[in-house]
N, C-alpha and C positions, 0 to 999 in steps of 0.2 A: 090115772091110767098111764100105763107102759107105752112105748113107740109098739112095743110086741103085738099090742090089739088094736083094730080097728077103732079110732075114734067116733064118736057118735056122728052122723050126717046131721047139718043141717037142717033138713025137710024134717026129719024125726022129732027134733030136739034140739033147739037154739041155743034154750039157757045150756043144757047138757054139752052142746059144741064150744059155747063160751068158757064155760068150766073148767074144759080139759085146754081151753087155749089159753087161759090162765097159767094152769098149771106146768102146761110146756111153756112155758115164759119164765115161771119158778126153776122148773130145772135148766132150763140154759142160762138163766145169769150165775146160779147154784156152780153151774159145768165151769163161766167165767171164770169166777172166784175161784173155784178148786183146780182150775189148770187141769181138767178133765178132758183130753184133745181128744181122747174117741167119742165121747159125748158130745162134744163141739163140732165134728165131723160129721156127723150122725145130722144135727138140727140146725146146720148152716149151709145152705145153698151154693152150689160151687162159683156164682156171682155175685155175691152176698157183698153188700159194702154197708162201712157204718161212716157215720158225717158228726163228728165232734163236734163239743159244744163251743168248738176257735173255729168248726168251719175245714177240718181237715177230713180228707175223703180217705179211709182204710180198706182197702180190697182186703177179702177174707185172708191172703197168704201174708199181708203185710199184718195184719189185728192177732192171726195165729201165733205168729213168729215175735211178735211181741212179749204176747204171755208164755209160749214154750224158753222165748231167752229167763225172763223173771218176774216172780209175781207181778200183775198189772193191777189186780182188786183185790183189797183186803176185805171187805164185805160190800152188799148188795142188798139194802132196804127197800121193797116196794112200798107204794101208797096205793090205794084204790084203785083197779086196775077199771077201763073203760073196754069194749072190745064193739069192734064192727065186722061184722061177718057177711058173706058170701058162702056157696056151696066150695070154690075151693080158693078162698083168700080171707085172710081176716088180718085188722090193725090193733094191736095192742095199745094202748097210752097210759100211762100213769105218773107219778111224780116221784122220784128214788132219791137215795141217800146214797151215792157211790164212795165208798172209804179207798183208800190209798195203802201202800206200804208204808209210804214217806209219813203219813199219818194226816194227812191232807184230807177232808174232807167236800165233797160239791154235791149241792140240790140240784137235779135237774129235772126236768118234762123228759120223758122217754117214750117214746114211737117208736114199734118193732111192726114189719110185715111180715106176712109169714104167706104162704102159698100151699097147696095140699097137692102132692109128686106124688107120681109114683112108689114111693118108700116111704110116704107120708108126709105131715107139716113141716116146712121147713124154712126158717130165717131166712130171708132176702136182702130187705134194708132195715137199717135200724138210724134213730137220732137221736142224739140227744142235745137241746138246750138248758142252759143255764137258767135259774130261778131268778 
């Protein structure tokens, strides 16, 4: 499903909410990798912060400004994705393969929140640690 259509509710349809909150999870790490910043704009909350796997805190304009300076992900592997949901907040978790440019590779546990706006679901906090 597009941001363009209503996502399924909750009440309606669980597994269906789950689904689509997977697969916005696919297109934003998809947006990471490809240095896609209207896309990024779009499904990141203008408070949005992510907490590395050292424990560093990135406010959305410092994580942006990283990947508009230069590549930041060379690819983005999920692993089984788990979801908890509410009518309008759900928690992503799975286990990812994050590649590097430097050619670096890390295993981590990955938690995304995502909250449902006005304009739709969108990123809040993300973490990730180390395997």
């Amino acid at each position: 499903m597009s941001l363009d259509h209503d996502p399924p509710r909750l009440e309606a349809s669980p597994q269906a909410l789950s689904t689509f909150i997977q697969s916005l999870e696919r297109r934003r790490t998809a947006a990471l990798v490809d240095r896609d910043m209207a896309t990024l704009a779009s499904l990141h909350a203008p408070e949005y912060e992510l907490i590395t796997p050292g424990g560093r805190v990135l406010r959305r304009e410092e994580y942006f400004a990283l990947m508009a300076d230069a590549p930041f992900y060379s690819a983005w592997t999920h692993g089984e994705m788990q979801v908890r949901l509410t009518a309008d907040m759900a928690v992503v978790r799975y286990r990812a393969r994050l590649s590097f440019p430097s050619g670096k590779t890390m295993d981590c546990w990955h938690t995304d929140t995502y909250e449902r706006r006005a304009s739709g679901w969108m990123a809040v906090w993300s973490q990730a640690t180390g395997c």
